[in-house]
C-alpha positions in Angstrom: 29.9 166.8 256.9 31.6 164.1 255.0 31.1 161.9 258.2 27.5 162.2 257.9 27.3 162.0 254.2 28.8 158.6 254.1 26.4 157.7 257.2 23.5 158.3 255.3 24.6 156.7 251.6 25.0 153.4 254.0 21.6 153.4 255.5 20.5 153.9 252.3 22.2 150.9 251.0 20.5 149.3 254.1 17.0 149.7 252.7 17.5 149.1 249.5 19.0 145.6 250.3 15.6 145.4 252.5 13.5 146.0 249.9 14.9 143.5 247.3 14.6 141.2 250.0 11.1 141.5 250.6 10.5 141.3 247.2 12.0 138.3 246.9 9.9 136.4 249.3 6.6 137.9 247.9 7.0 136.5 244.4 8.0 133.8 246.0 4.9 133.4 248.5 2.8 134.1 245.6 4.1 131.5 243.1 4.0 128.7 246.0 0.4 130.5 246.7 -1.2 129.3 243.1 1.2 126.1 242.8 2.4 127.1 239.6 6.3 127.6 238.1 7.2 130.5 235.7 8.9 130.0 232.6 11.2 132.3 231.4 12.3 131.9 227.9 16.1 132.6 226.5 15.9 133.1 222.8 18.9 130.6 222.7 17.7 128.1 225.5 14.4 127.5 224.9 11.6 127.3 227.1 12.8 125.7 230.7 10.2 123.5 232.6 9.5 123.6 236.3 6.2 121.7 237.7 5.8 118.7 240.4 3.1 116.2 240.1 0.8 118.3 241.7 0.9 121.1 239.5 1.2 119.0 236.1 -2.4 118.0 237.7 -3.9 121.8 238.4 -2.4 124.6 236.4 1.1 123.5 235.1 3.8 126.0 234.5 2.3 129.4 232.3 4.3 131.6 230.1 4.8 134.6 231.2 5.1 138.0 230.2 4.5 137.7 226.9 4.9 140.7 224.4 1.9 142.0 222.4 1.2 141.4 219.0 -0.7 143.9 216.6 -3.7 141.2 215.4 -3.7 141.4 211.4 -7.1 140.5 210.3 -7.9 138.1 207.4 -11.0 137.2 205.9 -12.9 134.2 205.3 -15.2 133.0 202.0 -18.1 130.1 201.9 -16.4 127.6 199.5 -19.1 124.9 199.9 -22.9 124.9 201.0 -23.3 122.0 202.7 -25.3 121.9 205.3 -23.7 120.0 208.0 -24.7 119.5 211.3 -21.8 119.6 213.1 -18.6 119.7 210.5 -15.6 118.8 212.5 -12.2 117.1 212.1 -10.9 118.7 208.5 -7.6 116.9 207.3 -5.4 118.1 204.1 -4.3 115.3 201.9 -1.6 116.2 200.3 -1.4 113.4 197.1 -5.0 114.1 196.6 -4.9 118.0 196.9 -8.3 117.3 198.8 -9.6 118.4 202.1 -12.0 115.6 204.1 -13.7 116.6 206.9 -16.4 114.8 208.6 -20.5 115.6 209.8 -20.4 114.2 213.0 -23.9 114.2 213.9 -24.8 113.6 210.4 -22.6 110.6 210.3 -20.6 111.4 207.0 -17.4 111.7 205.7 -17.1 114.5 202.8 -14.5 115.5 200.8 -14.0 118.5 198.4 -11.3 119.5 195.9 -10.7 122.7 195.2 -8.9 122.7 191.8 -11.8 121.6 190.4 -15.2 122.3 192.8 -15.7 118.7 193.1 -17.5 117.4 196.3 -18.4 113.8 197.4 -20.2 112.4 200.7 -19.9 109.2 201.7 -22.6 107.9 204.8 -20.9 106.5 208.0 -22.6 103.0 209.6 -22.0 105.4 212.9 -21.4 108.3 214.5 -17.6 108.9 214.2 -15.7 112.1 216.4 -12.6 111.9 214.4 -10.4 110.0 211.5 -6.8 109.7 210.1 -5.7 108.4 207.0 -3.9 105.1 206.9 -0.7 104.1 205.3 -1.5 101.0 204.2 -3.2 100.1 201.3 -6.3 99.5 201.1 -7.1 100.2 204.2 -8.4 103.7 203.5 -9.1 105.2 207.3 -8.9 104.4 210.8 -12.1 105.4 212.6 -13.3 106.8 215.7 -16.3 105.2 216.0 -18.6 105.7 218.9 -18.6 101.7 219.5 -14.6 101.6 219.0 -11.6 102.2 216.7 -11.7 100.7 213.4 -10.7 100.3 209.9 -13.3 101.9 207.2 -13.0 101.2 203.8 -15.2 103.8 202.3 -15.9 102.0 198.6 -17.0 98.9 200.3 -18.2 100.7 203.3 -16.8 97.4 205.2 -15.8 98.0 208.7 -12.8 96.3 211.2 -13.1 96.8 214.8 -9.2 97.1 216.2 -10.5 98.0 219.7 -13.4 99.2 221.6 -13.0 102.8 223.0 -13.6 103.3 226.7 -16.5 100.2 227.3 -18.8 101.0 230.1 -18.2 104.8 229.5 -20.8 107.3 228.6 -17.6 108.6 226.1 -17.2 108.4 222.6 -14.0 109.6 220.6 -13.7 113.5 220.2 -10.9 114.9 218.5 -7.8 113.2 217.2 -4.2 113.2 215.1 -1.6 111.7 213.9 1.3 111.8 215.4 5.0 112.2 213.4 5.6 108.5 214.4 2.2 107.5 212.6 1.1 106.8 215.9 -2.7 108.2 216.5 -3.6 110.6 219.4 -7.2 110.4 220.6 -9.4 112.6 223.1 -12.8 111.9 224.2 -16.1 113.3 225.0 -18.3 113.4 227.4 -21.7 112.8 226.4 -23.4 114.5 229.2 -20.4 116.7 229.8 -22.6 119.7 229.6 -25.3 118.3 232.2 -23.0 116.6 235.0 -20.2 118.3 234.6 -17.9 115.3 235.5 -14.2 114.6 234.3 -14.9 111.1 232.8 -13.0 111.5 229.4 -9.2 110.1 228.6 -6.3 111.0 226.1 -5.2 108.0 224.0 -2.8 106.9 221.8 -3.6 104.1 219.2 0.2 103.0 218.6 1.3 101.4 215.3 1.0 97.9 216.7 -2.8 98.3 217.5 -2.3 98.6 221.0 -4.3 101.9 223.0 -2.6 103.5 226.1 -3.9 106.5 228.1 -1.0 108.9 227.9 -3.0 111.9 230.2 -2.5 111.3 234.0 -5.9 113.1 234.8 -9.4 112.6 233.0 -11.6 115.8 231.4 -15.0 116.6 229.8 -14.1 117.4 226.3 -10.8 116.5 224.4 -9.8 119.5 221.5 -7.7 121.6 220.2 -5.1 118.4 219.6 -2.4 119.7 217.3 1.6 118.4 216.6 4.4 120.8 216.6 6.5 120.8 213.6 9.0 118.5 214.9 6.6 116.6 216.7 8.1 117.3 220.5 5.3 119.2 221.8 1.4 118.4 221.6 -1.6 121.0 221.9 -4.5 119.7 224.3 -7.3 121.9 225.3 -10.3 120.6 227.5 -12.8 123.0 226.0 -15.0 124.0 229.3 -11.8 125.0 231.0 -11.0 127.2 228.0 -7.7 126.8 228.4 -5.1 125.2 225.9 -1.9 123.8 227.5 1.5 122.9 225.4 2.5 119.2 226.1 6.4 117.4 225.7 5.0 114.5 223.6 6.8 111.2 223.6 5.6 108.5 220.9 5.8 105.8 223.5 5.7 107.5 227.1 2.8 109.9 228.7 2.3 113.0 228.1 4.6 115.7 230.3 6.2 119.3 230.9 2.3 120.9 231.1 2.5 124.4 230.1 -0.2 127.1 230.0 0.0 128.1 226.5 -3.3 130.1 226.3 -6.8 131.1 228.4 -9.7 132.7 226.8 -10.5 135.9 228.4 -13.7 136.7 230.4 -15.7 138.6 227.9 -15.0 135.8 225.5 -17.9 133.4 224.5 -17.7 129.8 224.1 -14.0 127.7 223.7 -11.3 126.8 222.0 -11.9 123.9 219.3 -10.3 122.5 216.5 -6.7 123.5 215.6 -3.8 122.9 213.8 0.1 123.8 213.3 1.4 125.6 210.1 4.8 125.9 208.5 5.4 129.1 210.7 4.6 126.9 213.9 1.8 129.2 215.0 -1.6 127.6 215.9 -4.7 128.1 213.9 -7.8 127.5 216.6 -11.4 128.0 215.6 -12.9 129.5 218.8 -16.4 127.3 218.8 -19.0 130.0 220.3 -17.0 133.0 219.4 -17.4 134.0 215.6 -13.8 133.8 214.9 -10.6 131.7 214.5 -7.2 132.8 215.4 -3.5 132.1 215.1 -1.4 131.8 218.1 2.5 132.4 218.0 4.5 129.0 219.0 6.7 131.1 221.2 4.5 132.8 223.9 0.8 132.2 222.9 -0.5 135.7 222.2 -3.1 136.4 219.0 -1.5 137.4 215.4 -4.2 136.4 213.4 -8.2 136.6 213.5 -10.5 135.5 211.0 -13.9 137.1 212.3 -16.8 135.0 211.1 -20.5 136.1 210.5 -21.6 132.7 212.6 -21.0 131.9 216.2 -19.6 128.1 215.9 -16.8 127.4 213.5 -15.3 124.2 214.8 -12.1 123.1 213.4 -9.2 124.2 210.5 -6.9 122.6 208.4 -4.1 124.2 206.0 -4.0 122.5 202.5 -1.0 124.8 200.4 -1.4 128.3 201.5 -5.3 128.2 202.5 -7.0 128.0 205.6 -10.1 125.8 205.7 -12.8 126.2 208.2 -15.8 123.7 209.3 -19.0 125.1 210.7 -21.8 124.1 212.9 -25.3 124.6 213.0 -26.9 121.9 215.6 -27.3 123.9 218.3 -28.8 126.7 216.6 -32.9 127.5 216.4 -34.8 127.7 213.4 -34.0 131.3 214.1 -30.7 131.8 214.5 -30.3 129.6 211.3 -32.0 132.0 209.0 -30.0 134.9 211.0 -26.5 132.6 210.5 -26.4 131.1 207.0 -23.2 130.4 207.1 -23.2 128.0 209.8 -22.9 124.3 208.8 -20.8 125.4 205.5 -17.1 125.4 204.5 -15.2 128.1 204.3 -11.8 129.5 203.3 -8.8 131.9 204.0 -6.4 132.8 201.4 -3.3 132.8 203.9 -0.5 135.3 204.3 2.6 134.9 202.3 5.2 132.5 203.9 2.5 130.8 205.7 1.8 126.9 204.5 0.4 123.9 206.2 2.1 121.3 207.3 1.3 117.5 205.8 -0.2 115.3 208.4 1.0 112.2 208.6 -0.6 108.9 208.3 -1.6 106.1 210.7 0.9 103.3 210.2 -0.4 100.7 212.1 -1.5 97.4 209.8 -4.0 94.9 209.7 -3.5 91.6 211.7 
């Protein structure tokens, strides 16, 4: 009895020792299948990168396993009618206690403080996709002016070409930041993105001395959702007809690397992921253009925390000035219609922001004038 007891705990162990083994080389056919690395992250190690060249150019690593979250809704309140076509690119500044923003297609830069209700619009000699504030004086902005990068000095309304922006290119600049260097990050757009489809776009950096380098090693149709961690080590870059945003390592003088899978919209979804930035927290706030809602993402795995459900379908970008969200809106693509159905659209609006959550200053562009 005892001889065929032990007999049968051994084959036993046999099969078991089998069936890890086959295990093992299905995970492993199946992660070689769809040419992407897992990342498992150690709460005291940090995230650990595996990808080859080939997969930084199809899916890069993705997180995985990440826990749920119970979604805490917020709520959001018009804090300006005005009317624009396609508000986009809102920036905080912080000495000013002022949000600017611009109208793309209405080619205007406006600005609103909320202490006091005061607004101001100033018109644009072009169509501009995105802006950052310059560091030195008197030099107001830096531009990203369909015809190229410039200085904009909105008293004078006097403009300084530093570069042109992708020449022979049916592009224009899309969305763009600073980085904590005072170096500026720039994606472009497509302008026929939505007709042919092709990945004609680049990612750019503007460095301090004036000089542009592409720092993506593969083109896209439509540059968003560009957003700095806190410490400035990792970059947020979404190309929004993918509708997926992918977590960069981000050097201030070397390309872009370490592609991670950060988040994908979901199939009932509508629309993509726009506009977003980083708060004090680290979590990113990303208005889902198409979608009637922005969210907040957690920094460590990705997954929803916060959703601000809008009565319009396209909010486009956010920015955190003190402890409120602000929200731009569009109303372009919308018929007579669905404007009278979606009043909201083209207006600013506002979300009074959990405690403990703040924004996070955005730098300045430091580069100087010849």
């Amino acid at each position: 009895l005892k001889s065929a007891v032990a007999m049968a705990i051994g084959m036993l162990k046999k099969l078991l020792v089998a069936a890890f083994a086959v295990g093992c080389a299905a995970a492993t056919a199946s992660t070689a299948s769809h040419g992407v690395a897992l990342l498992r992250t150690a709460p005291s190690a940090g995230i650990k990168h595996q990808y080859s060249a080939l997969e930084l150019r199809g899916g890069g690593a993705v997180l995985e396993n990440p826990a749920p979250a119970v979604v805490q809704s917020l709520e959001a309140t018009e804090v300006l009618h005005c009317d624009n076509l396609l508000g986009e690119a809102p920036m905080w500044h912080a000495q000013e206690e002022a949000l600017y923003w611009l109208d793309i297609n209405g080619e205007k830069l406006w600005r609103f403080h909320p202490a006091s209700g005061e607004q101001k619009m100033w018109a644009l000699p072009e169509k501009a996709g995105s802006f950052a504030f310059a560091e030195e004086e008197g030099s107001d902005f830096l531009m990203g002016f369909a015809s190229g990068l410039s200085w904009w000095d909105r008293e004078s309304g006097a403009v300084s070409r530093i570069c042109e922006y992708e020449p022979g290119m049916d592009t224009r600049p899309n969305d763009g930041k600073c980085d904590r260097q005072g170096n500026f990050l720039i994606g472009s757009y497509n302008n026929k993105h939505r007709v042919d489809e092709k990945n004609i776009a680049g990612l750019w950096r503007l460095n301090t001395d004036l000089s542009l380098q592409e720092v993506l090693d593969y083109r896209f149709r439509c540059s968003n959702t560009i957003a700095f961690s806190k410490d400035g080590s990792q970059v947020y870059f979404c190309d929004t007809p993918t509708r997926e945003i992918f977590r960069f390592d981000y050097s201030p003088t070397g390309m872009l690397s370490g592609k991670t899978s950060f988040y994908k919209m979901e199939d009932k979804d509508e629309g993509g992921p726009d506009g977003a930035t980083v708060d004090s927290q680290g979590g990113l706030w990303e208005a889902q253009a198409g979608n009637w809602r922005v969210v907040r993402h957690r920094a460590s795995d990705g997954v929803i925390d916060y959703e601000v459900k809008l009565p319009f379908n396209n909010p486009t970008s956010v920015a955190v000035g003190g402890d409120t969200l602000y929200i731009t809106t569009a109303r372009h693509r919308l018929s007579d219609e669905q404007r009278v159905e979606q009043p909201g659209a083209g207006q600013l609006w506002a979300v009074k922001l959990p405690e403990g959550i703040q924004g996070v200053e955005e730098p300045k562009f430091k580069g100087c004038k010849a």
